[in-house]
N, C-alpha and C positions, 0 to 999 in steps of 0.2 A: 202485444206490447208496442206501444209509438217509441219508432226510432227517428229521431234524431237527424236531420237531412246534413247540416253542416256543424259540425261541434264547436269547432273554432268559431262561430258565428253567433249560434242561437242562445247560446249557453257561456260566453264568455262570462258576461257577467257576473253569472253564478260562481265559476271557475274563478273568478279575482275576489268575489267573498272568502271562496272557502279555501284560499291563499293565503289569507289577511287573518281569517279566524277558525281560530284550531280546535279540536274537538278535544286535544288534551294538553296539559299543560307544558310538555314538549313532547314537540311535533319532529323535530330532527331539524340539524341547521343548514340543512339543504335549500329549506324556504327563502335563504337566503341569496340565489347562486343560481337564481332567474336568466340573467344576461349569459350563464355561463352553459347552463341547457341550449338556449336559444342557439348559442353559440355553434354547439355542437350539431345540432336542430339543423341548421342551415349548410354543414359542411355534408354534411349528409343527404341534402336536398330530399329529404320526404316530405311530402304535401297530405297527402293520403293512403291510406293500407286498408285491406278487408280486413287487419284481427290486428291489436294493440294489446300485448300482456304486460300486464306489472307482474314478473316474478316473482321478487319478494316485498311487499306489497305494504306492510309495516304501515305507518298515519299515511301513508298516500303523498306525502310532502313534495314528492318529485313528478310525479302523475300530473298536477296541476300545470305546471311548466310546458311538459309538452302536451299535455290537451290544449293549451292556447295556441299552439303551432298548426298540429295535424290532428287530419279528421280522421274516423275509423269507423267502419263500418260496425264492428265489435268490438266490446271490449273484457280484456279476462284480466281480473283482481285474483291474486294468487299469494295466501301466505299458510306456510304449515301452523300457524298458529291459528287452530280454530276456534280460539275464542273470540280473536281477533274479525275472523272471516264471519261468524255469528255477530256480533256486533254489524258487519256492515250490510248484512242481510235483515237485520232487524230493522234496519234503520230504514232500506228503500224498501219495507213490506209492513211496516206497525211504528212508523216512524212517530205518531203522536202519541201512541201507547209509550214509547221509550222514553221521549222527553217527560210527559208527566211523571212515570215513576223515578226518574232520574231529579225531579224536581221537588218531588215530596222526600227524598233518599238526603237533600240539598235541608232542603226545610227542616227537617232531624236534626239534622247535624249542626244547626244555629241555632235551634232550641236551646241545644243544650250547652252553646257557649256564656259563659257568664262577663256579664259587664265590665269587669275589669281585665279582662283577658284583651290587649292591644290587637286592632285587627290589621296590620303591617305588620309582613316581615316576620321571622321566626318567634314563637310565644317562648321566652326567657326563660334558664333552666328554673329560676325557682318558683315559678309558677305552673310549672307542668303537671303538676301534682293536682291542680284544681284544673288540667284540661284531660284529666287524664282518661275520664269517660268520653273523650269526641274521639284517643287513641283508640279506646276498645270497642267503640263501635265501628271505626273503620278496622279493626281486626277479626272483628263479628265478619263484616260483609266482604272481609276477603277469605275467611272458611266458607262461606257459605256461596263465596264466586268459585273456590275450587271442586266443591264439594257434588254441585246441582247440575240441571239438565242445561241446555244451551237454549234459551230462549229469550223471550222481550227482556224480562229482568233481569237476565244473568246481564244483558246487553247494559242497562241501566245501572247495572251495580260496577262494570266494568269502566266506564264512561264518570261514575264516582271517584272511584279506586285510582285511576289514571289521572285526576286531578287532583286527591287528595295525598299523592302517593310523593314518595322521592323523586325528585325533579322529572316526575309524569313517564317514567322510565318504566320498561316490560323486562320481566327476567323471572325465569321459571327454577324450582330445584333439583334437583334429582330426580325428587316424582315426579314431576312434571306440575308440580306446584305455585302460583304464584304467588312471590315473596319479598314483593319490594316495602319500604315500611312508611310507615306515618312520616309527613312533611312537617308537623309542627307547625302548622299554619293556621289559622282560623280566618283568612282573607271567605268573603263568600265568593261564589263562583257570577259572574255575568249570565242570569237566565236567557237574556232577553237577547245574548251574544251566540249563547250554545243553542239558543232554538233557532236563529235563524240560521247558524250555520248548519245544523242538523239537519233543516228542512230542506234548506237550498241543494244538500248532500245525496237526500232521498229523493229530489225531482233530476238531479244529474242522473240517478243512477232508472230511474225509471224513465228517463224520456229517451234512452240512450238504451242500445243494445248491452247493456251491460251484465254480465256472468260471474259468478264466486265458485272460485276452487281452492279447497286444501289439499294438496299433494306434492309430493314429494316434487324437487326441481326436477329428477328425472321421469319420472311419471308423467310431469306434466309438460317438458318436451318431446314425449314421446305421443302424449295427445294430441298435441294440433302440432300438425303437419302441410298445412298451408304456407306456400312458400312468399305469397304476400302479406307479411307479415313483420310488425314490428316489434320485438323484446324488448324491452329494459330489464335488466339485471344490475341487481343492488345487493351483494350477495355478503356475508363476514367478512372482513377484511383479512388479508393475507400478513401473517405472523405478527398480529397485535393482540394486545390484551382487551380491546373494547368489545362489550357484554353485546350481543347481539338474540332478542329471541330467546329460544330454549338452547341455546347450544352457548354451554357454562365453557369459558375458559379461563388458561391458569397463568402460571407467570412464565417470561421467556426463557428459565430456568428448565421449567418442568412443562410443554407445552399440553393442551389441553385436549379435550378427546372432540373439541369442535375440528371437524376435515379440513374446514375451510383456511386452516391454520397452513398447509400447504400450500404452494403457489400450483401444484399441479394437480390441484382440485380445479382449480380457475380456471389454468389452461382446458382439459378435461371438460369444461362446462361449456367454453367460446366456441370448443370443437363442436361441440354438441346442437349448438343453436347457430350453423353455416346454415344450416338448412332455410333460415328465417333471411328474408331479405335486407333487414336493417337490422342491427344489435346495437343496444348504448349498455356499456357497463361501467360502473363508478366502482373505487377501489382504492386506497393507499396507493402511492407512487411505486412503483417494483420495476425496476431497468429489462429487468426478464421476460414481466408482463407484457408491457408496453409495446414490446416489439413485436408481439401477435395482434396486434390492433393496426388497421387502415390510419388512425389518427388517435390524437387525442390532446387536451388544453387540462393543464394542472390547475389548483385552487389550495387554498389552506383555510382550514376554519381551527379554532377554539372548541380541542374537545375535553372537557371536567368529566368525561364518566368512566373513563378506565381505573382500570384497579389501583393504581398509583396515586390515584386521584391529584394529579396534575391537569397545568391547562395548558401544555405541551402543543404547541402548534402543530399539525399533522398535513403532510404536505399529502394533496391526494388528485384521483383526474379521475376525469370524465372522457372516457374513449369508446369509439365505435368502430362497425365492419360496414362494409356496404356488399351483401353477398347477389352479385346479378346473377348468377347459377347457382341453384340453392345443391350442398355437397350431398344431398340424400335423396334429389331428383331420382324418379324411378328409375333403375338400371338398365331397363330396355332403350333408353337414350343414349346413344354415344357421346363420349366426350367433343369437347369442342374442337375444330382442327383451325392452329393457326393460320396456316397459308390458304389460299383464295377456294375454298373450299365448301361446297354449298352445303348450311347449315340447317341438314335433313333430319329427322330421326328416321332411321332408316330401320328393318325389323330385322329384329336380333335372327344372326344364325344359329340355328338350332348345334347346341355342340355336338352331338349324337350324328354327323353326317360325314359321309366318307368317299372321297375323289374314287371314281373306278377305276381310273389306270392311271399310272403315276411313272414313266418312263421303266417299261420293262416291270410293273408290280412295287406295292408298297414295301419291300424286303429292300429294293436296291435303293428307294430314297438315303440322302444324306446332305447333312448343311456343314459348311465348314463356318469355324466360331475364330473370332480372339474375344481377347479380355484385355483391361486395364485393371491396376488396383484391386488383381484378380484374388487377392485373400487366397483361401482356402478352396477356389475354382467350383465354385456352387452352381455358376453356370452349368459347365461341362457334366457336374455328379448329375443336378437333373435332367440331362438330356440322357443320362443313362438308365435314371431312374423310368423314364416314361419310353426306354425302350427304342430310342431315333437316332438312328447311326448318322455320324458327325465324326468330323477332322478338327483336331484342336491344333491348329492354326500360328496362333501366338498367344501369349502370357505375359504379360508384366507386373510383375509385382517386388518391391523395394525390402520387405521383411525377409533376410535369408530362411527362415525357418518356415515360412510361408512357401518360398519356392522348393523347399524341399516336400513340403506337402504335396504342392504342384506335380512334381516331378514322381512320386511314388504312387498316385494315384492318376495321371491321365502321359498319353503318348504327345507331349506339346513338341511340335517342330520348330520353333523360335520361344525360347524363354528367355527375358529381359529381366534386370535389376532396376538401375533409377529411370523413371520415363522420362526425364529431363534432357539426357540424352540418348535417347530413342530415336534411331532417325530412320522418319517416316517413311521416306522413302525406300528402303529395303526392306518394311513388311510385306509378306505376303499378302496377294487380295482373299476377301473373306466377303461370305454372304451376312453374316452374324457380327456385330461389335457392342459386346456388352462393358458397361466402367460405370465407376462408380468412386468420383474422385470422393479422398477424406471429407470427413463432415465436421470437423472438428471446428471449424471456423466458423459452421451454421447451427452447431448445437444450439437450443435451448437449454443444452445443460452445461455448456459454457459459460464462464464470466463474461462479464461486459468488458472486458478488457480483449478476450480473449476470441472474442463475438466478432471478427474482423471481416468476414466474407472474400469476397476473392481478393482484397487485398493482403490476408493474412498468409502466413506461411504457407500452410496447408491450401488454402484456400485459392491461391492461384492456382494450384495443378490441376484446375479446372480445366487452364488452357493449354495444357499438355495433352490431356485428352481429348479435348475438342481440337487441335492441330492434328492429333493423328483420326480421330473421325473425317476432316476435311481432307488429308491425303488417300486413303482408303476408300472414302467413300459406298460403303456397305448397303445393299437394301434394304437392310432390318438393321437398327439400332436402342438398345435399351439403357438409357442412363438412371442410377437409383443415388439416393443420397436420403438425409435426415428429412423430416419434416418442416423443422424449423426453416428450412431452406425457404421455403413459400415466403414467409413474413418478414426473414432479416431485413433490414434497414426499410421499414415499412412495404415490404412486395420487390422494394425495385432490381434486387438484384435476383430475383426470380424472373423479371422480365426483361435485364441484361440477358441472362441465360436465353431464353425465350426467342430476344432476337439475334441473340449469335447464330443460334438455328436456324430462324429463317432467313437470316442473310447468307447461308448456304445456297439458297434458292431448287436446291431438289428435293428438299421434303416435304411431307404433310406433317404432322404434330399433334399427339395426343399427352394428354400427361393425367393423373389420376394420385393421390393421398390411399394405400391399399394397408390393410392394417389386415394382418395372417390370420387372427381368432372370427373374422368377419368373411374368409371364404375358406375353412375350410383346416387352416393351422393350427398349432398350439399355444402361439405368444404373442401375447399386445405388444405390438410393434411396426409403428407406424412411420412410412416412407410414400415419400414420393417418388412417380414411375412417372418420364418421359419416354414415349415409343417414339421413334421416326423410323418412317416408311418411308421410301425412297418414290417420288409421282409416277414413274414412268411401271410401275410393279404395284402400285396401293391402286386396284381395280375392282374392287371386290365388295364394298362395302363398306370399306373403313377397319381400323380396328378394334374389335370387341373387348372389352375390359371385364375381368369375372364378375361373376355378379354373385353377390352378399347373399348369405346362407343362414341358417338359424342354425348356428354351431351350439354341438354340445361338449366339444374338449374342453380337458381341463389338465392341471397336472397330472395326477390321477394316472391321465394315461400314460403317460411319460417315466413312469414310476418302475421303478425294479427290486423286488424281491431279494434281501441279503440279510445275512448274519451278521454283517462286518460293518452296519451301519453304525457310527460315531454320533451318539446323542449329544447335545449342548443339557449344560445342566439345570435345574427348574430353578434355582437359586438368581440361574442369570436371566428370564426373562419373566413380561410380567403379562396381562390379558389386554389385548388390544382395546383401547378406551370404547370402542364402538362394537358394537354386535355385529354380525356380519348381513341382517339383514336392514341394521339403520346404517348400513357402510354405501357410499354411493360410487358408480365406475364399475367396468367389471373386473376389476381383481378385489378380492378380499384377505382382509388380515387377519390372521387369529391373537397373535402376540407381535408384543415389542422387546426386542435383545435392549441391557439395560448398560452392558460390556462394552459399547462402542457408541463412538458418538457420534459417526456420519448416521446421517438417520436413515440414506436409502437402505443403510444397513441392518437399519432396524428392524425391520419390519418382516415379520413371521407370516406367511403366504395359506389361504388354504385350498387344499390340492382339489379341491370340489368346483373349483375355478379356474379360468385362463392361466396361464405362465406370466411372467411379469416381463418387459426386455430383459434380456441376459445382455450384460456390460462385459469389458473385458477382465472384470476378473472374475468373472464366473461366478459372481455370489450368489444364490438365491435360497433364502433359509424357508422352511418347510413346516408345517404339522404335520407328517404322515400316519397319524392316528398311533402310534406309539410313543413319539416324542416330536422333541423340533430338532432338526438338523439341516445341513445342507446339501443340495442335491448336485448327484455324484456326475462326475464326469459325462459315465454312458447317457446319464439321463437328461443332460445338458444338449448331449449330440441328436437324442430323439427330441427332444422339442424344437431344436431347429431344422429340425426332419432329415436327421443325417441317423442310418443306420451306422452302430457300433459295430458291425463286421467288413462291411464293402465300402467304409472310409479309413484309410490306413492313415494311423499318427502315431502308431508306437513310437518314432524314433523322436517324440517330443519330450517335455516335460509338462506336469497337470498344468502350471504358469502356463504354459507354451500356447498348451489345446484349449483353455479358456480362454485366452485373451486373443485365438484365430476364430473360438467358438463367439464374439461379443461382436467382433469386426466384419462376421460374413453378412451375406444375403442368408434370407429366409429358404426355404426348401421348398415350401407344398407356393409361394408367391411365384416365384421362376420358374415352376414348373406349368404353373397357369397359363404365365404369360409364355414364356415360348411354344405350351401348346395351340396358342393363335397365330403365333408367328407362324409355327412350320406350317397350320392349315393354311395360312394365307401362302404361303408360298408354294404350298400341294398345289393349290388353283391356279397360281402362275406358271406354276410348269405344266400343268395340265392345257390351261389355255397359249401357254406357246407350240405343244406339240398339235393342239388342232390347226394353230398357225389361224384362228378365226378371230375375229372377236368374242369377247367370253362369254360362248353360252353354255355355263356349265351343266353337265348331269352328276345329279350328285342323289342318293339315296338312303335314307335315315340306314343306323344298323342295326341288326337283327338282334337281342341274347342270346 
């Protein structure tokens, strides 16, 4: 196949035809909103990429915009409608085949209009009656589009049907049938318009690397994994009623069993495609959205196709990411380190590998910890969990029933109430300071009101923690928080953070996004982890970060055995609009509770999959193969990897232990990461008592 040397060059041309003239009679009114691609085009500075995907791929209407910008080595057209994707393989493979029979299909269908039948504009209701064989022949050729193989014709009958149809519009029914109806038009179509834009379509796609895929969006970022690469995603819009595709939806009332009806299908998707260096997504305006995008410039067009059938102006944007470390880089690469730190990939230590002498035998090792905003001391449970003798230090934590957790389960030598007045200077020094100020201010699951970052309430006692990190000054330090944290106010207060850090000036800085179901846990729950290593002690390698597993948890396991399970009744819930294998993400639904109206609350989990976050009030409703209910206490405490005997909370109430159970750290994440701490620091003491410079001996272990 001849590729294409410069696209933006050789082919513009072409590229401003098939702008101008649409292969259906709507194309989408994106065509309009050139200046505002461009726009985007340019804040993002791409010139060229090896791979350029159109996602969802629909008339191509925005493709043209930025093929006149940037070149691309490849190109992937990408829509699950494959009738759609056949059509555009017909065209750059039998493209003279398609237009003739598209043009005798054309010729038919003026045959058999009669002379008095006005060729403007809709054909008058009392005259339909004498058009009413040009109706059932375009209802002949749309049984007969749904019915046959995918080929040249189906291509031609399709390319009919789309011009002859309701405002050129795609919409499939339940079977997967397509169902849009006669236009009432009798206008003839421009032959002389659709062949040359047909033609000029089929030399784009043949003189150009150009590829067709129909697969699912997950599927098909799961295939190309080239990190020079640019997406567009043009995906259903977030909680609107406009018909997109085969995915039917209903009214704001009753929403539809399309996913994309969630904002956190969207979110879920952006995550998805870090890996790509550039992302452009279009979308309705969402205050939520927006805030996980690098940038982005709003637009309003005139849409007539929602079910309201209004022409409601819909205010909507064009936002993108600019990813220069693509988030799915292979693991054997360390994360980046802020401070003046040469950026090596250096080769993963084998975790399997164990210091021979550790001052007097690995029995007398011990690290001494504090905490901030210690919850439920998830630190200290898994230091006990992995068996590493440690001094719990200090503890601060503001919920009296939290410190009473504290208090029943570890021997803490200083226990604090508000860290506001904390004064620093009477802590004990500590080798370990693990905190993890509220998130509350960086949720994405916050309002926009309530979205404040470190100015918010919460959201100062950032610097409460960070005042007692700079007094202490600790060689190991882990700070954790929300996700959202990365993007509020577009990144910048991630990068406040960032340099609060390095203007300490004795640490290095790793920081990583670790989601539990990805090494090794039971629940999608996803956090960002800053490590700082203190320079004079991070000799070793750098920090290792765990590295991503093909996990097979699911609730499932997390599951316990009783008589005393409380069914919800079948009256109250109904089948989740989706099957679980056209459900996208890895959690799945089985049912929606029909009893409540928060919708996180809706939604019926099934146990053959991940955990979902667990919130503070502990909801998480179930199919356990008997019925739907919700899952109990104990089995709240094993999914965030807390065994129900050797964590003591009786003296709570269920309130109490769910809403400590929503606010902790993960179990099997903390245990990860401080199992690199202590090895990093097995090697610092190790190479202190050679008193050498480190040249360790260290030898895999035996089973």
């Amino acid at each position: 196949m001849k590729k294409s040397n410069v696209i933006g060059k050789t082919i513009k041309n072409e590229v401003n035809i098939i702008v101008d003239m649409k292969l259906f009679s709507y194309a989408g009114s994106k065509t309009k909103f050139k200046k505002q691609f461009h726009h985007i085009l340019s804040k993002m500075d791409v010139k060229r990429v090896g791979t350029y995907i159109e996602a969802f791929a629909g008339s191509l209407a925005s493709m043209w915009h930025i093929m006149e910008v940037i070149n691309a080595d490849k190109i992937v057209i990408n829509d699950l409608n494959k009738r759609m994707i056949n059509l555009y393989q017909q065209i750059k493979q039998n493209s003279t085949l398609v237009f003739t029979m598209l043009e005798k299909l054309e010729d038919k269908f003026q045959s058999m209009i009669l002379d008095e039948i006005p060729r403007k504009g809709f054909v008058p209701k009392d005259m339909r009656e004498i058009f009413d064989d040009n109706r059932n022949f375009y209802n002949d050729l749309r049984t007969y589009f749904n019915l046959h193989n995918l080929d040249a014709y189906n291509a031609a009958v399709m390319l009919f049907l789309l011009n002859h149809n309701f405002n050129g519009l795609y919409n499939e029914n339940k079977k997967g049938g397509f169902n849009i109806s006669f236009n009432w038009k009798a206008k003839k179509l421009s032959m002389n318009i659709m062949k040359t834009n047909l033609f000029n379509l089929s030399k784009f796609f043949n003189e150009n690397n150009v590829v067709f895929e129909s697969l699912d969006i997950d599927e098909l970022v799961s295939k190309y994994n080239d990190h020079d690469t640019m997406i567009y995603l043009d995906p259903p819009y977030i909680n609107t009623t406009i018909q997109y595709l085969q995915n039917r939806v209903g009214t704001k009332k009753k929403p539809s069993n399309n996913s994309f009806y969630d904002i956190e299908t969207h979110i879920k998707l952006l995550d998805s495609c870090k890996k790509y260096k550039y992302v452009m997504y279009s979308n309705n305006h969402n205050k939520e959205f927006v805030n996980t995008l690098d940038g982005f410039i709003n637009f309003s067009r005139t849409c007539n196709i929602s079910n309201n059938k209004t022409n409601k102006s819909k205010l909507e944007i064009l936002g993108y990411m600019v990813n220069e470390e693509a988030s799915t880089i292979s693991q054997e690469i360390p994360e980046l380190k802020i401070e003046n730190v040469t950026q090596v990939a250096s080769t993963p230590v084998n975790n399997d590998i164990k210091v021979k002498k550790v001052v007097g035998g690995e029995d007398e090792y011990s690290i001494k910890i504090g905490t901030a905003f210690s919850g439920m001391a998830c630190p200290e449970y898994s230091l006990k969990r992995l068996g590493i003798n440690h001094t719990s230090v200090f503890a601060i934590e503001n919920n009296k029933w939290a410190r009473e957790t504290i208090k029943r389960n570890n021997d803490v030598k200083q226990l604090f109430k508000d860290i506001r007045t904390v004064d620093e200077k009477k802590l004990d020094k500590v080798n370990l300071y693990v905190w993890g100020s509220p998130c509350q201010n960086f949720s994405m699951a916050a309002t926009a009101t309530g979205r404040l970052g470190l100015k918010g309430k919460t959201g100062q006692l950032f610097w409460d923690g960070y005042r007692i990190l700079k007094a202490t000054q600790p060689m190991y330090s882990i700070f954790e928080n929300v996700k959202g944290l990365i993007n509020h106010d577009g990144g910048n207060t991630f990068k406040v953070i960032l340099k609060a850090f390095k203007k300490l000036g004795i640490y290095n800085i790793y920081h990583k996004v670790i989601n539990p179901i990805d090494i090794g846990g039971n629940t999608n729950r996803e956090r960002i982890f800053i490590i700082l290593i203190r320079k004079d002690v991070d000799l070793f390698g750098g920090f290792q970060f765990p590295k991503n597993i093909k996990s097979t948890k699911c609730i499932k396991d997390c599951l316990i055995d009783s008589e005393n399970h409380i069914y919800i009744d079948k009256k109250d819930y109904i089948p989740f609009p989706r099957s679980v294998e056209k459900q996208r993400g890895k959690l799945k639904k089985d049912f929606l509770l029909t009893n409540t109206k928060r919708q996180s609350d809706q939604r019926v989990f099934n146990i053959n999959y991940p955990a979902p976050t667990i919130l503070r009030n502990g909801l998480v409703n179930i199919n356990d193969g008997k019925g739907v209910r919700k899952m109990t206490i104990p089995e709240l405490k094993k999914t965030q990897g807390f065994d129900d005997i050797d964590m003591k909370m009786d003296h709570l109430s269920d309130t109490q232990i769910k809403s400590q159970l929503g606010n902790t750290m993960e179990v099997e994440t903390m245990k990860q990461l401080l199992s690199e701490i202590v090895r990093l620091d097995k090697l610092y003491i190790q190479s202190k008592i050679n008193n050498t410079d480190y040249q360790p001996t260290i030898t895999k272990s035996v089973a």
